[in-house]
MIROMI-883103 format. One record per residue (C-alpha): x negated, z, y; residue in one letter. Coordinates in steps of 0.001 Angstrom, whole numbers, plus 500000, padded with zeros to 6 digits. Layout:
BEGIN
XZYa
...
//
This chain:
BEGIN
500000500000500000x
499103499515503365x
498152502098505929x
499989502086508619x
497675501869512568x
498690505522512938x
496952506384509751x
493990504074509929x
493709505996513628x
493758509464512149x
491955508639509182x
489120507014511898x
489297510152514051x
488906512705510816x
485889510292509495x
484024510543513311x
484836514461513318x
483221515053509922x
480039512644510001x
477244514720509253x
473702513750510396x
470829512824508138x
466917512168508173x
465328508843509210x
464500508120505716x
468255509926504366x
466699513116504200x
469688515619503267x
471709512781501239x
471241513366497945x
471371510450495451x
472243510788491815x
468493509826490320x
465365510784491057x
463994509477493907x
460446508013493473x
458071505821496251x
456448503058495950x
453355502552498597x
451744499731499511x
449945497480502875x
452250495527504808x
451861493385508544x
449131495709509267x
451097499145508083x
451191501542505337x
454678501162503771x
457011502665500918x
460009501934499249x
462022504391497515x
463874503721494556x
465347505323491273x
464349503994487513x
466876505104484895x
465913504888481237x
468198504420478545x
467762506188475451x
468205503250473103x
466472500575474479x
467657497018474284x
464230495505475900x
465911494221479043x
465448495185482501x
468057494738485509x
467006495144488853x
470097496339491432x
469608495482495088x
471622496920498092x
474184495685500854x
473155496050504401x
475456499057504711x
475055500302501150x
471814502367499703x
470339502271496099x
472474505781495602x
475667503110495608x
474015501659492322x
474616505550490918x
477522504823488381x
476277500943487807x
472752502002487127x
474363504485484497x
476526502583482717x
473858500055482356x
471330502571480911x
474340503582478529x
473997499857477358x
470642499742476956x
468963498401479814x
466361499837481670x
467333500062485481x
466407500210489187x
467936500705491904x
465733499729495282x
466017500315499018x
464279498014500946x
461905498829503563x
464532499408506541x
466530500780505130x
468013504150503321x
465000506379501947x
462680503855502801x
459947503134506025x
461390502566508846x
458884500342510372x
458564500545514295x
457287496545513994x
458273494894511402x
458875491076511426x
462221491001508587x
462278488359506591x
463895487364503045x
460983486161501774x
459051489240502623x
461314491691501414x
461752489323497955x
457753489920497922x
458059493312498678x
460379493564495408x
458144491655493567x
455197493924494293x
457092497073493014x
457690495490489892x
454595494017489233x
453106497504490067x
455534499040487170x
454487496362484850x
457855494837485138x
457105490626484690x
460594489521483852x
463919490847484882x
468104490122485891x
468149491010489706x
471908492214490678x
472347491571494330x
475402492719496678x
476314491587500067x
473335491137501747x
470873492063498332x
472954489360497051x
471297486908499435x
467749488472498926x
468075487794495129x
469305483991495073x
465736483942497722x
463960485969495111x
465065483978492846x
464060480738494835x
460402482461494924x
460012483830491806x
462041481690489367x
459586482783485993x
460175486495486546x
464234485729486419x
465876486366483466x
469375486244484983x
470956485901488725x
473728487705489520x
475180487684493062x
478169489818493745x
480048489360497018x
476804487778498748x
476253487274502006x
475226483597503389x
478087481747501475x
478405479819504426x
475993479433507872x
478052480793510057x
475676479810513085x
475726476022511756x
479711476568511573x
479821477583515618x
479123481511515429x
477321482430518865x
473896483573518418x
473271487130519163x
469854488542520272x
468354491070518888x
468662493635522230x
472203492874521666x
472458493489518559x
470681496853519089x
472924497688521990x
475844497676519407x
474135499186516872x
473303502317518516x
477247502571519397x
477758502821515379x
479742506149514302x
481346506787511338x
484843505760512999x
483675501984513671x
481926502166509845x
485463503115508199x
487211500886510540x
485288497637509986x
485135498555506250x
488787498892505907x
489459495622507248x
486968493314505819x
485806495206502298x
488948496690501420x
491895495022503108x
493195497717504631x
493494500058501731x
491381502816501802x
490593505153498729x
489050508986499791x
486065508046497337x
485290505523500060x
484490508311502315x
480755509240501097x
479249505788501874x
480846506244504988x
478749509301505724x
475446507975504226x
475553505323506733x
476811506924509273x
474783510315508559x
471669507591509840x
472730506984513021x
473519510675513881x
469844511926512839x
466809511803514259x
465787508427513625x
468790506672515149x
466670504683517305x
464538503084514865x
467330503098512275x
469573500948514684x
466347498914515677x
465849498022512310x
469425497297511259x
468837494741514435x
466441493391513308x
468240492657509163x
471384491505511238x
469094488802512689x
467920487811509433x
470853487600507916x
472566485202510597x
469065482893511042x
467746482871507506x
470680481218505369x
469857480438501570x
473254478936501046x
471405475776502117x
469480476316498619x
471691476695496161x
471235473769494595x
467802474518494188x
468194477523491813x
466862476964488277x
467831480646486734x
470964481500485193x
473429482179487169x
476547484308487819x
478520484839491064x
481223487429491286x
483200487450494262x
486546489297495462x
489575487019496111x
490726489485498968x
486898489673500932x
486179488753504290x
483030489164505590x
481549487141507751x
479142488820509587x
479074487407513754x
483189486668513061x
483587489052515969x
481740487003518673x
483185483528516939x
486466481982518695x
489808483234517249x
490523479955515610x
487043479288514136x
486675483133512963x
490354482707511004x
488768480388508433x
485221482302508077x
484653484589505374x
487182483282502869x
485429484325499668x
488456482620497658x
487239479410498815x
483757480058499203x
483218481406495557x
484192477995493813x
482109475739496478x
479096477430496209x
479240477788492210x
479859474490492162x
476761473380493937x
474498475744491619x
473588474508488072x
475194475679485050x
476804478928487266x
479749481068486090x
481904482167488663x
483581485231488159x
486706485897490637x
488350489500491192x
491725488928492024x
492852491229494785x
489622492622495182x
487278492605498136x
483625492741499314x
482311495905496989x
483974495476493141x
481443498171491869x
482625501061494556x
486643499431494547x
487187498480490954x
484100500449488919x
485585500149485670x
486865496595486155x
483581495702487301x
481396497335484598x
483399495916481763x
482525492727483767x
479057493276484576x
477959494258480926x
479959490755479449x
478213488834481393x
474417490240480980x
475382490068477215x
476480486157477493x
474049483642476338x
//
């Protein structure tokens, strides 16, 4: 059912009154692994990227590497990464540097292909040569480049709800600059999180479980690192609007599965786009069979009536999924 703008208000106004405030590296949020760091030299700067490694106790040989949304963490991985270990697979969860538990660089110059070699280097450095690499939302766009870079350490693609469907620049978007960008960013509160959340991940129906990812992000913003959290999360949204891999596709030589929500959205920039052009952007229904259509031998998975995060909206719907189609041959 659908909340009514009363609720939505209240429920906005509760979320902004209860944010809590966290470290610059999420110090205070606890996630549901162990939290380990991987170091290493990067443009000039000592680096680390946190991330959890869950081990199942029957091994099945295989390794599946989950990557994070812009606004999600590793820690949203949590129930994935254990239902997968249940299953046999050996998993982790990242958070790339910029985000979460990981550096916040003052300079950094974000890119997809650095952050794909980042990966790379944490694996290689746990003797990890081949694995599938799960990416969501924005992770989902930093696998297919991965992917693109790295095609012999692939064992499977999958892309759930990925940003960069579509160039939304190419399709008319305004271009926004990163002091702009960083302007709005450090007006983020937990209010404008749930809001924007409600209405492109979850179309308008909004489940109290939804409320601690809420407060992880938010929880950022509020510490003491809100400038260079927001600087950074500038910096990403500039990536993710001038680096599109959608361009690509065709390119990819892994297998491949997307999964994408009939009911999502997103399309980030929609908000600065003209009201007619920003109607037809973000229409994952469409988008989902174009784009699997354009990559070789793809499955396409659809959720109907779900939106842009099936693990966190639909966890058992999407596990059952998730574990079919890492079985599949």
């Amino acid at each position: 059912m659908r909340l009514p703008l009363l609720a939505v208000a209240l429920l906005s106004a509760t979320a902004a009154a209860a944010a809590p405030s966290y470290g610059p590296e999420l110090e205070g949020f606890d996630y549901p692994y162990p939290v380990r760091r991987h170091t290493f030299a990067s443009q000039g700067q000592d680096l680390a990227m946190a991330y959890m490694e869950v081990t199942p106790e029957r091994p099945n040989g295989r390794t599946v590497v989950l990557l994070h949304g812009k606004n999600f963490c590793a820690a949203t991985w949590g129930e994935t990464a254990a239902v997968l270990a249940r299953a046999g697979y050996r998993v982790l969860a990242l958070d790339q540097v910029g985000f979460c538990k990981s550096t916040k660089p003052a300079g950094y110059q974000f890119s997809f292909s650095q952050l794909a070699t980042n990966t790379r280097g944490l694996l290689a450095a746990l003797g990890i040569g081949r694995a599938t690499i799960v990416g969501h939302s924005m992770g989902g766009m930093l696998a297919a480049r991965y992917a693109l870079m790295f095609p012999e350490a692939v064992d499977r693609l999958v892309m759930v709800d990925p940003l960069g469907l579509e160039d939304w620049q190419a399709k008319g978007v305004p271009y926004q600059t990163i002091d702009a960008a960083y302007a709005t960013e450090r007006k983020t509160s937990a209010a404008g999180i749930k809001a924007y959340q409600l209405k492109f991940y979850y179309d308008d129906q909004w489940k109290p479980e939804y409320d601690r990812w809420v407060e992880m992000q938010a929880g950022l913003y509020a510490g003491p690192g809100a400038e260079r959290v927001a600087w950074n999360q500038a910096q990403t949204s500039d990536m993710i609007f001038t680096q599109p891999v959608v361009h690509e596709f065709d390119r990819l030589r892994v297998p491949t599965v997307l999964m994408v929500g009939t009911k999502d959205r997103t399309a980030p920039g929609a908000n600065r786009a003209a009201p007619a052009l920003a109607e037809t952007l973000g229409r994952y229904d469409r988008l989902g069979p174009e784009v699997a259509a354009r990559i070789t031998g793809a499955r396409l998975v659809m959720f109907e009536g779900l939106g842009h995060s099936p693990q966190v909206e639909a966890p058992d719907r999407f596990h059952e999924t998730l574990l079919r189609e890492l079985a599949a041959r």
